[in-house]
C-alpha positions as CSV (number, residue, x, y, z in Angstrom):
1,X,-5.1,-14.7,-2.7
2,X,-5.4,-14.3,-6.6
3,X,-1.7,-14.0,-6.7
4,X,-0.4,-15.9,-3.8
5,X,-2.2,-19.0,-5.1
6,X,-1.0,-18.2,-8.9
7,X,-4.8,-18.8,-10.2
8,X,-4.8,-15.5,-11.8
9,X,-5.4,-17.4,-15.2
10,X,-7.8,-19.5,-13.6
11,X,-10.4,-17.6,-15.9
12,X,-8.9,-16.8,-19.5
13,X,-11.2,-14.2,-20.7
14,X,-12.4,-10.7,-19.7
15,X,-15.2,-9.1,-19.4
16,X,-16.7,-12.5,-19.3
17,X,-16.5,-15.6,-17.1
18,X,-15.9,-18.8,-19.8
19,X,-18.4,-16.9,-21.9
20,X,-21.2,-16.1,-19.5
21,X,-22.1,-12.7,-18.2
22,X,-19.9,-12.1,-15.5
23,X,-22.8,-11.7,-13.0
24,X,-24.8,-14.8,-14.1
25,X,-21.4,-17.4,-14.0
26,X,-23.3,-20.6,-12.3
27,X,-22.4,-21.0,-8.5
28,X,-22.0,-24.5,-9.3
29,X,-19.0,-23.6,-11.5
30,X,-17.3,-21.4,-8.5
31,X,-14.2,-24.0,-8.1
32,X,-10.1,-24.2,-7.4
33,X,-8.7,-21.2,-8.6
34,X,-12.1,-20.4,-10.7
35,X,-13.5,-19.2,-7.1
36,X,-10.6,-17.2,-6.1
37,X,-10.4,-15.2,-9.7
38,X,-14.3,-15.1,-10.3
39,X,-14.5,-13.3,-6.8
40,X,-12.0,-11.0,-7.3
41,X,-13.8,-9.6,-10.4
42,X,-17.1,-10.0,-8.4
43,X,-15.8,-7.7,-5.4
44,X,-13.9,-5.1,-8.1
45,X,-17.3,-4.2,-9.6
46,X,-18.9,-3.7,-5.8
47,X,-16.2,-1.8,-4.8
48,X,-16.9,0.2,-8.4
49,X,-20.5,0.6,-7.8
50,X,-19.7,1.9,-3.8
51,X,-17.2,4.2,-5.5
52,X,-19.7,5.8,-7.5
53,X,-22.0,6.0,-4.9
54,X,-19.7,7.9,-2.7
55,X,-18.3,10.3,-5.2
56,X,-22.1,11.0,-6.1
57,X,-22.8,11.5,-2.3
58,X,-20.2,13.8,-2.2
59,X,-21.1,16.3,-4.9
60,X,-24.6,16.2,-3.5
61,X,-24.0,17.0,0.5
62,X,-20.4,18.0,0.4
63,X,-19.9,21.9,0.3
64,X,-15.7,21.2,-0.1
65,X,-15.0,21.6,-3.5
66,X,-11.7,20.0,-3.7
67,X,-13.6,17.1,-1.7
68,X,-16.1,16.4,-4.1
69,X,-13.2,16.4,-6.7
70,X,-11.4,13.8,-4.6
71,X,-14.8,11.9,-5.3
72,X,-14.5,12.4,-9.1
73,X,-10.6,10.9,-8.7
74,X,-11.9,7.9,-6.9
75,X,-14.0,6.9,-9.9
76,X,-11.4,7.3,-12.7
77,X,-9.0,5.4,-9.8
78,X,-11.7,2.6,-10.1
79,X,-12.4,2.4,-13.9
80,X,-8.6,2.5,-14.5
81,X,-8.4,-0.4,-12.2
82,X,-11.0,-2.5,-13.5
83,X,-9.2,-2.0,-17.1
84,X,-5.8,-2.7,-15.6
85,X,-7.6,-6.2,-14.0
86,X,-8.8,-7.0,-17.5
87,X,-6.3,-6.9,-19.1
88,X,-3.4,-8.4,-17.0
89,X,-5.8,-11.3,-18.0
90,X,-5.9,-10.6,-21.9
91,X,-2.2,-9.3,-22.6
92,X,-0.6,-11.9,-20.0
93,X,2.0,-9.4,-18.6
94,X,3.2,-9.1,-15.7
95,X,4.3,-5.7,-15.7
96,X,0.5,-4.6,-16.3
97,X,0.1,-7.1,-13.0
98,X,2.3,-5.0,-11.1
99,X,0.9,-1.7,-12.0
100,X,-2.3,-3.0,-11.1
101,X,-1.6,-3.8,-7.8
102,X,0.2,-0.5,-7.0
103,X,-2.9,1.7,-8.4
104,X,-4.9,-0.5,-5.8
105,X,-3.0,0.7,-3.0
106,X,-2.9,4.0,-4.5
107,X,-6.8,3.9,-4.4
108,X,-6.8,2.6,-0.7
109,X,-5.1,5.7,0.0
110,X,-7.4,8.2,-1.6
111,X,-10.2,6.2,0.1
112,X,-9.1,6.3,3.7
113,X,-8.2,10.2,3.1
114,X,-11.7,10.9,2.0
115,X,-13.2,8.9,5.1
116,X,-11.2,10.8,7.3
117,X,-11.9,14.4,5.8
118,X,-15.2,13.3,6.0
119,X,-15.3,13.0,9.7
120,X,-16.4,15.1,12.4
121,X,-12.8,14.6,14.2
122,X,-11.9,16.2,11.2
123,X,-14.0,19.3,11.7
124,X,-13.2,18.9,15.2
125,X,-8.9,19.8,14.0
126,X,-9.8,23.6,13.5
127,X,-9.7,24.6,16.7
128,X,-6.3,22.7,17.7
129,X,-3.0,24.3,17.8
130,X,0.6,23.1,17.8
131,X,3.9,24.9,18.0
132,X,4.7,24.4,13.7
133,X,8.7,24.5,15.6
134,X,8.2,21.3,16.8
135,X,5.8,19.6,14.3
136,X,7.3,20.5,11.1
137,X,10.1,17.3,11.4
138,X,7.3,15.0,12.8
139,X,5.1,16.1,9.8
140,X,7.9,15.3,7.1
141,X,9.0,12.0,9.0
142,X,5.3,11.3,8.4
143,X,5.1,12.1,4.4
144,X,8.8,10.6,4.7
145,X,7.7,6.7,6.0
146,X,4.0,6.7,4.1
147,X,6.1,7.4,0.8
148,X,8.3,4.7,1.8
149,X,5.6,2.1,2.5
150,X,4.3,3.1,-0.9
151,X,7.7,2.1,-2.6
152,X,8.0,-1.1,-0.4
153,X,4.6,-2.2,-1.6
154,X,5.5,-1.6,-5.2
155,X,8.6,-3.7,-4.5
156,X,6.6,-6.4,-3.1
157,X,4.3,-6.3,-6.3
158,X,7.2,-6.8,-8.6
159,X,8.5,-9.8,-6.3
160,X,4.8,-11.4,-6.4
161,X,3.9,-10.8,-10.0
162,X,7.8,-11.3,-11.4
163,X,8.8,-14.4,-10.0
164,X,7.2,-17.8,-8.7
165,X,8.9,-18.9,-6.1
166,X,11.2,-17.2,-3.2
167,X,14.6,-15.5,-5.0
168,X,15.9,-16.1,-1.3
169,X,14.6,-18.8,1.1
170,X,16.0,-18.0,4.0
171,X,16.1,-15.2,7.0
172,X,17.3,-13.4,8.2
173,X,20.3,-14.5,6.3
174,X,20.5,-14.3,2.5
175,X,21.5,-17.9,0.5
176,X,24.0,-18.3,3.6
177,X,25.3,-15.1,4.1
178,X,24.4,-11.4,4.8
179,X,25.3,-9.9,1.9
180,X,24.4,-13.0,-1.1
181,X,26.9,-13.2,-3.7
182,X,25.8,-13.1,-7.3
183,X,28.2,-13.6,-9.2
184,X,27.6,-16.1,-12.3
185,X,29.3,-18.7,-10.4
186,X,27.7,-18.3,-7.4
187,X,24.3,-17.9,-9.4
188,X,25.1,-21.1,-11.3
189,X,25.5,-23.3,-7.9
190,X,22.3,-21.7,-6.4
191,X,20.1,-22.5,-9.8
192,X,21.5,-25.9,-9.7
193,X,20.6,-26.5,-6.0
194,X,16.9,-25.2,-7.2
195,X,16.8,-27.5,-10.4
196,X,17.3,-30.2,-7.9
197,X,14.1,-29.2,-6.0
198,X,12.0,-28.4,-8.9
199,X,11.9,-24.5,-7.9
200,X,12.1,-21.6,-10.6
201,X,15.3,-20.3,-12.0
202,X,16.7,-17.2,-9.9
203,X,18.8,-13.9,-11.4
204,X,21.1,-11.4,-9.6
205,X,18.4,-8.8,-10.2
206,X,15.5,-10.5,-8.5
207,X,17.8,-11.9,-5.4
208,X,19.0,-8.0,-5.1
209,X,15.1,-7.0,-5.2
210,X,14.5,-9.2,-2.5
211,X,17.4,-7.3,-0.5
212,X,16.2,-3.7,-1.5
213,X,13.2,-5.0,-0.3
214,X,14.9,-6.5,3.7
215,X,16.6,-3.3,4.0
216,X,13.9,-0.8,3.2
217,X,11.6,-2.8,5.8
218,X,14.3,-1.9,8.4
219,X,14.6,1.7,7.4
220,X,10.9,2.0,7.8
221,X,10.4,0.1,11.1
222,X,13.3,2.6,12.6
223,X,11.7,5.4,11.0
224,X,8.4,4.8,12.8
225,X,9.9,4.1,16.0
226,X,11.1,7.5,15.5
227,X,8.0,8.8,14.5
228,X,6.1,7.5,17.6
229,X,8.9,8.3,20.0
230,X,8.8,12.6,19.1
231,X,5.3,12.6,18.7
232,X,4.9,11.1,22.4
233,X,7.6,13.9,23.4
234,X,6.6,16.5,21.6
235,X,2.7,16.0,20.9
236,X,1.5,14.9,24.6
237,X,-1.6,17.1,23.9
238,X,-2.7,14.9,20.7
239,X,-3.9,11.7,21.9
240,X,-5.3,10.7,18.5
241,X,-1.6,10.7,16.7
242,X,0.0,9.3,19.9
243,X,-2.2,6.6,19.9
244,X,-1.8,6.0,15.8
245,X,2.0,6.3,16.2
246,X,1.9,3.3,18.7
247,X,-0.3,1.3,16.8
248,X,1.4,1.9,13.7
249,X,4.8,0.4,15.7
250,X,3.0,-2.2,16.3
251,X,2.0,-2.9,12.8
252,X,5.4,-2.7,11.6
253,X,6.6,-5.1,13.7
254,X,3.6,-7.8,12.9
255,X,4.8,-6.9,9.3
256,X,8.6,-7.9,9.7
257,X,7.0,-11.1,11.5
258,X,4.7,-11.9,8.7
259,X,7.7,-11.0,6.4
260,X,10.1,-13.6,7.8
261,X,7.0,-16.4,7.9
262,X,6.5,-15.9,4.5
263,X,9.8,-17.1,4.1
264,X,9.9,-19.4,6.7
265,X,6.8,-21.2,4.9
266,X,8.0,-21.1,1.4
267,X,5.5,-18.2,0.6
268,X,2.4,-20.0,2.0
269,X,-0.8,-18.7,0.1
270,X,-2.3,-17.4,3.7
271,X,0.8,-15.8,5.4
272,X,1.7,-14.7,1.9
273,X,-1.7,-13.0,1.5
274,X,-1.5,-11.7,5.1
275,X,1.4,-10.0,4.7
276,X,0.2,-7.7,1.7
277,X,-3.0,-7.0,4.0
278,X,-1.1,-5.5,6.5
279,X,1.2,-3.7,4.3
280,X,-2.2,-2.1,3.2
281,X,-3.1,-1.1,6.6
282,X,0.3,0.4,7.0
283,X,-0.1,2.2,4.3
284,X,-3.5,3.4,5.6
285,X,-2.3,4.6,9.0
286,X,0.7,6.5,6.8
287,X,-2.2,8.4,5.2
288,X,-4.0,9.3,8.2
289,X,-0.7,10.3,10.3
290,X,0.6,12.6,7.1
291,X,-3.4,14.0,6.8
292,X,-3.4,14.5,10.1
293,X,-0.2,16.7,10.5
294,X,-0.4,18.6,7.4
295,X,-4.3,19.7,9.1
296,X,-2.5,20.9,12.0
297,X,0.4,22.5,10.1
298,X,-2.1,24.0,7.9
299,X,-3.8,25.3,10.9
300,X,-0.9,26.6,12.6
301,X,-0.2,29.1,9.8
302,X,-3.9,30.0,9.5
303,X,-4.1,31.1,12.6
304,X,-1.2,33.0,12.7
305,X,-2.2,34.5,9.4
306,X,-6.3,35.0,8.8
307,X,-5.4,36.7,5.6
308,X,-5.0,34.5,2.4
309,X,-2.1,36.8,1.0
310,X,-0.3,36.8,4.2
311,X,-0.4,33.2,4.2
312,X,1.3,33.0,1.0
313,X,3.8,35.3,1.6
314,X,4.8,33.1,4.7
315,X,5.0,30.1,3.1
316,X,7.2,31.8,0.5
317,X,9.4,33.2,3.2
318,X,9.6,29.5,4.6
319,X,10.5,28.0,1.3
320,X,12.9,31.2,0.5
């Protein structure tokens, strides 16, 4: 909402709140864009404080090494944010706006990953065994689209945090056409049509990010149709990724309909807002569908191979 309401300098200084200690800012004061940023930095230092909890919960009661590590990453993901928050407001750069945003969805990540290795469904995948034949293309269609969604997020960031208004406003066309034209004379008629309605200044660049950003969200919605349609031919015996992949093709589709409202309402703060939530929880079901199969493919190999050097060798011999 920070972003999609532009009120991200509603609060010019950092660590404080117009001088006061961040946690003793007067309710009274919590106003316009002032309640939108102040919360934001109010809900980064919870999530902080959770993330310390949990990665000290971890080293106590986890007997996973590489877990408890995961723990330790979560807190440098955290502080790293917090200072990449601060000082987007300090420095005024959008680029440090951007990076922030994509080490926040980075951090989602890690935390869904750790919630799920944490689970007793977790545990639960030892015992499981799949044909590796068959799963290995449903396990790289898997890293394949959650990379993907990772790269269309980052484009989205650099849309939200680089320019103001829409580069195009309209869809599923582009300025007209499906393919815009951006040449200087082109670009000079569709600047002076904006002057004319008081909206921001648009280059070549930033149209043409808007269009990387349309096509990759077609490459990714066929791409988990796909996903969904081999794991319910192949994987009949895994009801947990069957029922994922379905959910996750409806997700993409509610995305692609957000996608086109946001243009539809001229970027409207809430659908704006609602669109980079679900991108999130795209993004989350990427992580669980990839954890998922590499657990199984991991698995397969294990059983096939109880020794550790054995293992190795096979996995040489497969990437030989």
């Amino acid at each position: 909402m920070v972003t999609s309401k532009n009120v991200g300098l509603s609060v010019p200084d950092w660590p404080t709140t117009f001088g006061y200690n961040m946690f003793l800012f007067p309710i009274s004061k919590w106003v316009g864009g002032i309640l939108f940023e102040h919360t934001h930095r109010l809900m980064g230092s919870l999530v902080g404080v959770l993330t310390i909890i949990l990665a000290v919960w971890l080293w106590l009661r986890e007997d996973r090494r590489w877990v408890r590590r995961l723990g330790v990453i979560a807190v440098v993901g955290v502080i790293l944010q917090g200072i990449l928050g601060g000082l987007r407001v300090t420095m005024m750069k959008d680029q440090i706006g951007i990076f922030h945003a994509c080490v926040a969805q980075a951090f989602l990540g890690l935390l869904v990953f750790i919630a799920l290795v944490t689970t007793k469904f977790w545990a639960s995948l030892s015992n499981r065994h799949f044909d590796s034949q068959k799963f290995s293309p449903i396990k790289f269609l898997a890293i394949a689209i959650t990379v993907a969604i990772y790269m269309q997020l980052a484009l989205g960031a650099t849309m939200r945090h680089q320019h103001r208004d829409l580069a195009i406003l309209d869809f599923p066309t582009a300025n007209g056409a499906w393919i815009p034209d951006t040449s200087a004379s082109a670009l000079a008629k569709i600047n002076a049509w904006r002057d004319a309605r008081a909206l921001s200044d648009v280059s070549a660049f930033q149209i043409w990010l808007q269009m990387v950003h349309r096509f990759l969200a077609l490459i990714i919605a066929v791409a988990i149709v796909t996903f969904c349609a081999r794991v319910w031919r192949e994987m009949r015996d895994f009801a947990a990724l069957e029922r994922l992949s379905l959910l996750w093709v409806v997700l993409i589709l509610c995305q692609i309909s957000l996608g086109a409202w946001v243009i539809w309402s001229n970027k409207a703060a809430d659908v704006a807002t609602a669109h980079v939530a679900l991108g999130a929880v795209m993004l989350s079901f990427g992580v669980i569908n990839t954890a998922l199969c590499w657990r199984i493919s991991g698995r397969d190999s294990a059983l096939r191979f109880p020794d550790a050097a054995a293992r190795r060798l096979y996995h040489r011999e497969r990437t030989a």
